[in-house]
C-alpha positions in Angstrom: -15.7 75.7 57.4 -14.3 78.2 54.6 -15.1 75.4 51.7 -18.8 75.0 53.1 -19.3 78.8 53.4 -17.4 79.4 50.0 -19.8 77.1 48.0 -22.9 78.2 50.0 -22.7 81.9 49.1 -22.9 80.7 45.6 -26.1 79.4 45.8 -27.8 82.4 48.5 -27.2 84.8 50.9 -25.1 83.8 53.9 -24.5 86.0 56.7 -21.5 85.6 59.9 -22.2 88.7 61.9 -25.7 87.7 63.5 -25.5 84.3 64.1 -25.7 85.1 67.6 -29.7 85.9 67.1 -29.6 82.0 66.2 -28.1 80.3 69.4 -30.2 77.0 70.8 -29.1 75.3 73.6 -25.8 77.2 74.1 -24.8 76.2 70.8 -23.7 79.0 68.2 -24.4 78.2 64.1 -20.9 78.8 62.4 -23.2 80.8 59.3 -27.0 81.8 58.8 -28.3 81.1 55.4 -31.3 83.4 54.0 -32.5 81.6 50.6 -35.4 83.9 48.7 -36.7 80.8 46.6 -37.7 77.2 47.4 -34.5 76.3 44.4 -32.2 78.5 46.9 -33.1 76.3 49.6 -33.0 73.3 47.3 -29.1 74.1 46.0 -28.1 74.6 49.9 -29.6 71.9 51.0 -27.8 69.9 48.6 -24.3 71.6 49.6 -24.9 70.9 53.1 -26.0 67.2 52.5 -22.4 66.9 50.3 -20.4 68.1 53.6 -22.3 66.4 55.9 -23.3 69.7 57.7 -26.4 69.9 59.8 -28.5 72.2 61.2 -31.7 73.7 62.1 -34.3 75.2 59.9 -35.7 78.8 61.5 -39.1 80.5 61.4 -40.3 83.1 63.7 -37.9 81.9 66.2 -41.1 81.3 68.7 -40.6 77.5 69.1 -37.8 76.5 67.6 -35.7 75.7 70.7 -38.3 72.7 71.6 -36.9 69.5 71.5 -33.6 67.9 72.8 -30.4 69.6 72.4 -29.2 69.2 68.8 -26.2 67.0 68.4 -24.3 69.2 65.7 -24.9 72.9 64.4 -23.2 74.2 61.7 -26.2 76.4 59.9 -29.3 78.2 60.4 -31.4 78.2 57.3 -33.6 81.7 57.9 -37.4 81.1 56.0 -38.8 84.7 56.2 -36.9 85.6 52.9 -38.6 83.3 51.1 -40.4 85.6 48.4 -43.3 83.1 46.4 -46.3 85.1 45.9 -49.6 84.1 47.2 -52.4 82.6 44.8 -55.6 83.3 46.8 -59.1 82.0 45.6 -61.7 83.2 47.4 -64.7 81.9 46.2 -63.1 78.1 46.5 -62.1 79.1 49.8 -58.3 78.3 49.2 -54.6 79.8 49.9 -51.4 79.2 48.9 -48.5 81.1 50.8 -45.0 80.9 50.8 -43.7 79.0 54.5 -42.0 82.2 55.9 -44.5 84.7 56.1 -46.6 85.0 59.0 -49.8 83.7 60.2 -50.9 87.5 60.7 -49.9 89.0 57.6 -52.0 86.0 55.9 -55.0 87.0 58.0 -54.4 90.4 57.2 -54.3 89.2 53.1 -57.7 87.1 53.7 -59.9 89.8 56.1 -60.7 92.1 53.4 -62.9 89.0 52.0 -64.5 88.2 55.4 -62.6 85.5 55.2 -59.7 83.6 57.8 -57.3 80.8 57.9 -58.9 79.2 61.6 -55.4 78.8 63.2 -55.4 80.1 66.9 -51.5 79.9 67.2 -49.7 82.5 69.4 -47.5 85.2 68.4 -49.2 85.7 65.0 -47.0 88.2 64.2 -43.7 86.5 64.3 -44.6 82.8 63.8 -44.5 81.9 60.3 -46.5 79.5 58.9 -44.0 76.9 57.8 -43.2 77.1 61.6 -46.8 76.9 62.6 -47.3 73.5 60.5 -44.1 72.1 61.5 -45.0 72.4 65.0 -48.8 72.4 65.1 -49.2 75.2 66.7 -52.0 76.9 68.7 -54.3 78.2 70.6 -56.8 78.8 72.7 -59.7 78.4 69.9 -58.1 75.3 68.9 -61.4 74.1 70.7 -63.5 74.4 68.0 -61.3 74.9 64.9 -58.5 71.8 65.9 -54.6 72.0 65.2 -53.4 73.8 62.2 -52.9 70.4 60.1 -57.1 69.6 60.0 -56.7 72.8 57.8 -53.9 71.9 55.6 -54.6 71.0 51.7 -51.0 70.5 50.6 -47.4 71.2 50.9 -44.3 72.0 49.2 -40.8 71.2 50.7 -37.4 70.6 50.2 -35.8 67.2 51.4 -32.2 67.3 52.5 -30.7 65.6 49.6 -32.2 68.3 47.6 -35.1 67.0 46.0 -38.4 69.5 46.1 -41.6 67.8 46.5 -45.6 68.5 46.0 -47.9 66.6 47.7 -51.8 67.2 49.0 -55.0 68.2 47.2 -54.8 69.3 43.5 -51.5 68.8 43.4 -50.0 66.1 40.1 -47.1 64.9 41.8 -47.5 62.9 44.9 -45.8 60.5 47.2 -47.2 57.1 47.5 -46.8 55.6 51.4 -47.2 58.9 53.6 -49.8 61.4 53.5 -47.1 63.8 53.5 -49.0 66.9 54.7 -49.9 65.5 57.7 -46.6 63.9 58.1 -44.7 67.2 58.1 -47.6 68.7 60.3 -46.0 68.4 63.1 -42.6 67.3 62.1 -40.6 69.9 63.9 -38.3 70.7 60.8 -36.3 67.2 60.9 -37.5 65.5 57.8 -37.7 68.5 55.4 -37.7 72.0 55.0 -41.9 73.5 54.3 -41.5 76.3 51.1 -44.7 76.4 50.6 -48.4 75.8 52.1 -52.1 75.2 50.7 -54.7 75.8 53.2 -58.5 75.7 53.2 -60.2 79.1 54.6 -63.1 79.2 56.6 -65.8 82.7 56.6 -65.3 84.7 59.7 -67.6 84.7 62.3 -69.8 88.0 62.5 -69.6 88.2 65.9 -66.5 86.7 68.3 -66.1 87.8 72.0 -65.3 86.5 75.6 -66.7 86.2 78.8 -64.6 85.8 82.4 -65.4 84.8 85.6 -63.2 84.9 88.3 -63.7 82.0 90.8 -63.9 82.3 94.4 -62.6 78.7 95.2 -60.6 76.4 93.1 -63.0 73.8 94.0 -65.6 75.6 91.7 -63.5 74.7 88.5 -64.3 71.1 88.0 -68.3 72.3 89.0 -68.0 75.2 86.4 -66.5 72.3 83.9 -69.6 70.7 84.1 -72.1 72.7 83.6 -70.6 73.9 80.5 -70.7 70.3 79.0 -74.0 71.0 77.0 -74.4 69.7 73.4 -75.6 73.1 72.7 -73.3 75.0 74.1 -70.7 75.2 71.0 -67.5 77.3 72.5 -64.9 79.1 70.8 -62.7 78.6 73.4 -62.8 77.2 77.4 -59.4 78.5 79.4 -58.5 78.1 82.8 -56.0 80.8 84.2 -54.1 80.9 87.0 -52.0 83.9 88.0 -49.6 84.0 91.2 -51.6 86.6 93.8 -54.8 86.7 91.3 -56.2 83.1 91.7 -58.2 81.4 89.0 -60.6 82.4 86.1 -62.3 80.6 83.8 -62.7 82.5 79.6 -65.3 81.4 77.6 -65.7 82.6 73.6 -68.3 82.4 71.5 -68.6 83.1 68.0 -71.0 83.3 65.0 -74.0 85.6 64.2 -75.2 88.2 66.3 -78.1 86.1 66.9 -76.5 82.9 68.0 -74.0 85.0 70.0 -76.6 86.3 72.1 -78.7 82.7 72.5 -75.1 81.2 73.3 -74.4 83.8 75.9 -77.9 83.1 77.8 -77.4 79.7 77.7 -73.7 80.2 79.1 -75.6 82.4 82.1 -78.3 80.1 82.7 -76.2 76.8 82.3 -73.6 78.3 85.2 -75.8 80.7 87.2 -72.7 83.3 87.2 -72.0 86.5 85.5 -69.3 86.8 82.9 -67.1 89.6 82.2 -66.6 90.8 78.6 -62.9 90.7 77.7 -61.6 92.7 74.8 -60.1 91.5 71.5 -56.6 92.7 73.3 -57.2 91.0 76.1 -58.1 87.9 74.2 -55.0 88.0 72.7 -52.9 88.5 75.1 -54.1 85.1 76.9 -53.5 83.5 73.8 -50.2 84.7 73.7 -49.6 84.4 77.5 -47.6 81.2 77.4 -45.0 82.2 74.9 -44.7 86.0 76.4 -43.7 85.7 79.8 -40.0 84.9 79.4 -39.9 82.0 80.9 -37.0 80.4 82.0 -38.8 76.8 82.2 -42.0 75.7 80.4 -43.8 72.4 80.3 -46.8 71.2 77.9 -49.1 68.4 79.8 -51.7 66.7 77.5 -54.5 64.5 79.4 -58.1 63.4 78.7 -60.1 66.5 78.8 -62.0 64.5 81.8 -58.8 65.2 84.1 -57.8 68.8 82.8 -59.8 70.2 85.7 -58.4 67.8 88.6 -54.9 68.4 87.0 -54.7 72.0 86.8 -56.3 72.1 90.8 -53.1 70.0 91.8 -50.5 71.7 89.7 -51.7 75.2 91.2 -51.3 73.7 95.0 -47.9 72.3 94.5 -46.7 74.9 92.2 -47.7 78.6 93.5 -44.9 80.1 91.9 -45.8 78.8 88.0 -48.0 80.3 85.5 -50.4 77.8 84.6 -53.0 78.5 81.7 -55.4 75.3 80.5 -57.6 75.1 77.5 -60.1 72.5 79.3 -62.5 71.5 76.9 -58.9 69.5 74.6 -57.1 68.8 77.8 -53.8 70.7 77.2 -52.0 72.3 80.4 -49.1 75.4 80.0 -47.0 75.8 82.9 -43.8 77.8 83.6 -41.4 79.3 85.6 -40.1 83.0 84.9 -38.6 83.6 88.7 -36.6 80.5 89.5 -36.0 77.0 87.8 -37.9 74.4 89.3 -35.6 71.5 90.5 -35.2 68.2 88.1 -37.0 65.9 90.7 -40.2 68.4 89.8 -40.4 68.0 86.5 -40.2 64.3 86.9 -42.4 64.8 89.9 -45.0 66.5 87.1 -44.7 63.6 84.2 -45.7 61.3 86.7 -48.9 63.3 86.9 -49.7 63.4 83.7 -49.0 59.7 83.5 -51.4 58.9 86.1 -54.1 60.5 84.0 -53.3 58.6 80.8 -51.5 61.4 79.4 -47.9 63.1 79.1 -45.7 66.0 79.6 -43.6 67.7 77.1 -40.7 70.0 78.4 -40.8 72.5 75.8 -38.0 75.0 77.5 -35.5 74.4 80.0 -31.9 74.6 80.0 -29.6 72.3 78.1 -28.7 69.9 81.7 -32.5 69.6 82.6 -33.3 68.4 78.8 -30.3 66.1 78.8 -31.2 64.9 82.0 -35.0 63.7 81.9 -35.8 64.5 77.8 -37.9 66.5 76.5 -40.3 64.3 74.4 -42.3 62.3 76.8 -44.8 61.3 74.0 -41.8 59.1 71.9 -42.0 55.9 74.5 -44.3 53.8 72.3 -43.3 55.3 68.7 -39.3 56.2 68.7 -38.6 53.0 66.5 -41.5 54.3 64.2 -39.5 57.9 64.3 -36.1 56.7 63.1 -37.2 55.0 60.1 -39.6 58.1 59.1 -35.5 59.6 59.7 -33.5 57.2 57.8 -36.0 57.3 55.3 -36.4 61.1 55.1 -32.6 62.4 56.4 -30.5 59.1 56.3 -27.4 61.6 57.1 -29.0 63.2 60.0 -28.3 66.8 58.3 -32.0 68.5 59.9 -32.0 69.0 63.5 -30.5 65.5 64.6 -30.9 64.4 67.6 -34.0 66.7 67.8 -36.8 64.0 69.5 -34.3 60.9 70.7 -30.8 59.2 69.6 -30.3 58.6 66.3 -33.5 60.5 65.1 
C-alpha cells in the first residue's frame, strides 16, 4: 500500500484517519483521496490505473452503496472539494457547475434569477450533482420535469486511464459512438468520474403547492387514479403514501401562475369530488425526502407501467404492514423499506416476482452484503448485461471504478 499512497499524495490530498466515514458493504477503503481540480483527479486516476487499485468514486454519500458489493476497495475518491467555478448565463437559460457541489446550493445560485435547475432529487442538501447524474436521481416532481439526464447539455469527466473528456452541446471536442451525457447519466460512477456538468434551466413556477387527501379505503386508490387521468389536469406531482398505523394518502402538486394554480385546483376538486389538504413547502419536502430519511435497514425500488402502480402498491401494503411504502403513480415507481426488522430473502424474491408479473422490475437498493450476494441487486441487467461489459471493457478495461458494481466482470 505505502508505494500507492506515497505517489498519490503527490498528486492530492489523501487522508487515513476517516476512512471509516467511507465503508460500503463492510468493506473499509485503505486511503480517501480529496482532489480540488478535475487534473487532481486526472493524475490519481492515472496512479491508481498504474497499480491496478480500484475503488469507488463518492458524492454526498446518499446513494452510493447501491449496487452489488464491490469486488476490491483500495480508495475513495471524495468529489465535494472539487473547486471549478460556475459560469451561469441567465438569459440563455444555461449552467455549468463543478460535479461536487450540491443540487441545493445550485438552486440557491439560480433563485435570485427566478430561475431553477428542475431536478426533484432527495436530500438536496447533501447530494451532489455529479452523484445526481450518475444515478439519475429524483423525485417526486419527476412527473412533470423527468429524470435529471432530460436536463443535461454536457459533461466533463475523467476516464480511469486518465484521459479528461468534453462532450454535449457547445462543447468542440466530442466522442463519436456514445452520446456520452446520457451515457454517464445514470452510470453509477463505473465508467468515469463526472468533474463537471452543463445543464439547461427552466423559470420557476409563480406558484407551487400541494394538496392531501387521506383515503378511507385502500380500495379508493385505483378510483382516485382515475379520475385524475385528465388531459387537463397537468400535475407536479401524484404520490401515494402509506404509513404503518396512518393508512394511505394520496399528494397532489400543482404549479404555475396564480391563475392556472387556482383553475388546476377546481378541476382537481371537481375531477375527484373530495377535499384536499394544503401541505407546506416542509412538508413537501420531507415526502420527497422520506425514502432516503428513515434509516432503513432494507430498501427496494419497483418500476412498473404506471397502469399497475395502483394495484401494486394495494398488494405490497397487505403483505407488508411493517414497510414504508411511498409511490409516485402517475411514472410507476414504488419505495419500500424496512427500518424495524430485515425482511426474509424469500420476500424480496417473493416481491421481484411482483413486479415481474406487471412487466416491470425490482431493484434492491439497500440490504446487507448476504441478501445482495444472494438474490443481486440489479434486477433490470437480465436482457442488457452483455451490452454492460463492453460499455466496461471499453470504458475501464482494468476494472479500477466500482467493479463488480451491476454484475461479474462489469
Amino acid at each position: 500500500m505505502q508505494p500507492l499512497i506515497e505517489e498519490l499524495r503527490a498528486v492530492t490530498r489523501v487522508e487515513t484517519e476517516q476512512r471509516t466515514l467511507y465503508a460500503l458493504d463492510g468493506s473499509v477503503p485503505e486511503l480517501v483521496l480529496f482532489p480540488s481540480s478535475w487534473e487532481e483527479v486526472s493524475r490519481a486516476l492515472q496512479v491508481c490505473t498504474r497499480h491496478h487499485a480500484p475503488g469507488v468514486v463518492w458524492g454526498g454519500g446518499t446513494q452510493v452503496g447501491v449496487g452489488n458489493p464491490i469486488r476490491a476497495y483500495r480508495w475513495a475518491i471524495d468529489m465535494r472539494a472539487l473547486s471549478q467555478q460556475v459560469d451561469y448565463s441567465p438569459t440563455d437559460l444555461v449552467v455549468t457547475a463543478p460535479a461536487g457541489m450540491t443540487l441545493g446550493a445550485l438552486q440557491e445560485l439560480l433563485r435570485p434569477q427566478q430561475q431553477w435547475l428542475p431536478i426533484d432529487a432527495p436530500l438536496p442538501a447533501r447530494q451532489t450533482l455529479g452523484g445526481i447524474v450518475a444515478s439519475n436521481s429524483t423525485g417526486p416532481r419527476r412527473q412533470r420535469y423527468g429524470l435529471p439526464r432530460e436536463w443535461l447539455l454536457a459533461v466533463r469527466a475523467v476516464l480511469p486511464s486518465g484521459e479528461h473528456i468534453k462532450a454535449g452541446v457547445g462543447v468542440v471536442k466530442n466522442v463519436a459512438g456514445y452520446d456520452l451525457p446520457r451515457l454517464f447519466a445514470g452510470s453509477w460512477g463505473t465508467l468515469g468520474v463526472l468533474t463537471e456538468l452543463t445543464f439547461k434551466v427552466a423559470a420557476l413556477p409563480e406558484v407551487s403547492c400541494a394538496y392531501q387527501y387521506t383515503l378511507r379505503e385502500p380500495e379508493e386508490l385505483p378510483l382516485l387514479r382515475d379520475a385524475l387521468q385528465h388531459p387537463l389536469l397537468s400535475l407536479e406531482m401524484l404520490e401515494a403514501v402509506y404509513e404503518r398505523g396512518g393508512g394511505w394518502r394520496v399528494v397532489c402538486g400543482v404549479a404555475g401562475f396564480e391563475e392556472e394554480v387556482r383553475w388546476l385546483l377546481a378541476l382537481l376538486q371537481e375531477r375527484t369530488h373530495r377535499d384536499w389538504t394544503p401541505l407546506s413547502p416542509e412538508e413537501v419536502d420531507r415526502l420527497r425526502d422520506r425514502p432516503l430519511l428513515e434509516g432503513a435497514l432494507c430498501r427496494c425500488r419497483l418500476v412498473v407501467p404506471p397502469a399497475h402502480t395502483a394495484e401494486l402498491v394495494m398488494t405490497l401494503s397487505q403483505r407488508f404492514a411493517e414497510a414504508g411504502i411511498q409511490a409516485h403513480l402517475g411514472v410507476g415507481t414504488i419505495h419500500i423499506w424496512w427500518d424495524e426488522a430485515l425482511p426474509e430473502v424469500q420476500d424480496l424474491q417473493d416481491l421481484r416476482k411482483e413486479a415481474h408479473q406487471r412487466d416491470g422490475f425490482c431493484i434492491i437498493e439497500q440490504a446487507p452484503a448476504e441478501y445482495k450476494n444472494s438474490i443481486g441487486v440489479w434486477d433490470m441487467v437480465r436482457g442488457g448485461a452483455q451490452v454492460m461489459r463492453r460499455l466496461k471493457r471499453g470504458f475501464d478495461p482494468l476494472g479500477v471504478l466500482a467493479p463488480g458494481r451491476f454484475v461479474e466482470g462489469l
